[in-house]
C-alpha positions in Angstrom: 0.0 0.0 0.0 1.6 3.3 -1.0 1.6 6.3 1.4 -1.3 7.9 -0.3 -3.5 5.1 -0.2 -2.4 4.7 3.7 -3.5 8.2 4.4 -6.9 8.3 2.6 -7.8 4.6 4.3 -7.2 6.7 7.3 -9.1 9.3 6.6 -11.7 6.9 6.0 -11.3 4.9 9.3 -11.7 8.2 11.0 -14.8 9.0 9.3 -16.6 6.1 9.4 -16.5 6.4 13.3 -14.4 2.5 13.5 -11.4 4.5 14.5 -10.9 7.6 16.5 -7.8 10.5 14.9 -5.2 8.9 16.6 -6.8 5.1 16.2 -6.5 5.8 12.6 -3.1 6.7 12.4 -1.6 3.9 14.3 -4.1 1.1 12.4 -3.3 1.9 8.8 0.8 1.9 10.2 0.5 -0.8 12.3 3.2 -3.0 9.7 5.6 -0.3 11.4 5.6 -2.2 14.6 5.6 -5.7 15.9 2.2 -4.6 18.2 -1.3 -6.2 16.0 -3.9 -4.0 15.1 -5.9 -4.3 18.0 -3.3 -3.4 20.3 -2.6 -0.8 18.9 -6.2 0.1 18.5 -6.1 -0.1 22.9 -3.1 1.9 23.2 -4.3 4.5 21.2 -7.7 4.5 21.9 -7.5 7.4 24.7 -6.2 10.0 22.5 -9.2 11.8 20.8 -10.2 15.1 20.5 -6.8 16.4 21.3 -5.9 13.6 23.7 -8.3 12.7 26.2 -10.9 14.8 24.6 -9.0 17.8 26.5 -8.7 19.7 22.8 -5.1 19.5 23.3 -2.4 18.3 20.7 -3.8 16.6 18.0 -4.7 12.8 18.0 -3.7 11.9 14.8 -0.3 13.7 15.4 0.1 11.6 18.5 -0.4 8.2 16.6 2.4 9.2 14.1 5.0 10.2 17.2 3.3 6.5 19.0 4.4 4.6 15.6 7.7 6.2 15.6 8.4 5.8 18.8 7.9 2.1 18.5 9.5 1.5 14.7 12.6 3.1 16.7 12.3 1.3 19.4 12.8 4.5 21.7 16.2 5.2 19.9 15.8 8.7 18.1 12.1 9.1 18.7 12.4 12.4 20.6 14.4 13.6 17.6 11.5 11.8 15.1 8.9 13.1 16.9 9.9 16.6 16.2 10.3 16.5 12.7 7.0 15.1 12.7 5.3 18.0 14.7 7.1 20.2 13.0 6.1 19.5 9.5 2.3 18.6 10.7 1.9 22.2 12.0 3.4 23.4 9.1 1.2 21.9 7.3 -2.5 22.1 9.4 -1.2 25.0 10.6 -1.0 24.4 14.6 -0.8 21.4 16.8 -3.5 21.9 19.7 -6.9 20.2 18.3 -8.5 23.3 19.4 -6.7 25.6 17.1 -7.3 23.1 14.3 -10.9 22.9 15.0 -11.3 26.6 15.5 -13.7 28.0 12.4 -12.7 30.9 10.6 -14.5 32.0 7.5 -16.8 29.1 7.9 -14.4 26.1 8.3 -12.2 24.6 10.5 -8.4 25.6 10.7 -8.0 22.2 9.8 -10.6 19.3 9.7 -10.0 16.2 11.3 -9.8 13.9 8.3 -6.8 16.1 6.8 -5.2 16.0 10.1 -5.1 12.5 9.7 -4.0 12.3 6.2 -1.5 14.6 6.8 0.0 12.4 10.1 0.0 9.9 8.1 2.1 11.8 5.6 4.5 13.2 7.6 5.4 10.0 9.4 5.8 8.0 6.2 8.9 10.9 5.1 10.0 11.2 8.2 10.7 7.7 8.7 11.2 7.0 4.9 8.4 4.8 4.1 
């Protein structure tokens, strides 16, 4: 599956309401790690709406830094990690779910299912997929 296809599959998850932002993410890159699916589906399962529902930093972000934390198996993840924020607010254009939910003229900063493309984008050129 190319990156594309990844990212629009998880859009899709997202929307379909199987998968939370963050759900998403870490399902459709789940060949990153040695965890299944489903464990990964637990692990990331409390990180909606800006984790914990708390509009904080994005799910979807935090499923890509989850992935490459365990594809590095802790070794260079902090560094990983902030490429990928990096480039995902350059992109959606902030980090915090609330900013990227806020509506200005008439639509969000950044909708949820691009926030979960784009994770999904970022991680796979940050970590060279």
């Amino acid at each position: 599956m190319t990156l594309n296809e990844r990212a629009e599959l998880a859009a899709e998850l997202k929307n379909s309401g199987v998968c939370n932002c963050a759900q998403a993410v870490t399902r459709v890159l789940s060949d990153q790690t040695t965890l299944t699916e489903v464990q990964l589906m637990q692990l990331s399962s409390g990180f909606a709406a800006g984790m914990g529902n708390m509009e904080a930093t994005c799910g979807a972000m935090i499923g890509a830094a989850m992935i490459a934390g365990l594809k590095t198996e802790g070794k260079g993840a902090v560094m990983a990690t902030r490429k990928i924020q990096e480039e995902f607010q350059n992109r959606c254009g902030a980090l915090r779910c609330k900013d990227l939910k806020a509506v200005t003229d008439g639509r969000p900063l950044c909708p949820c299912d691009d926030c979960v493309r784009n994770a999904v984008m970022v991680y796979g050129e940050v970590m060279g997929l």
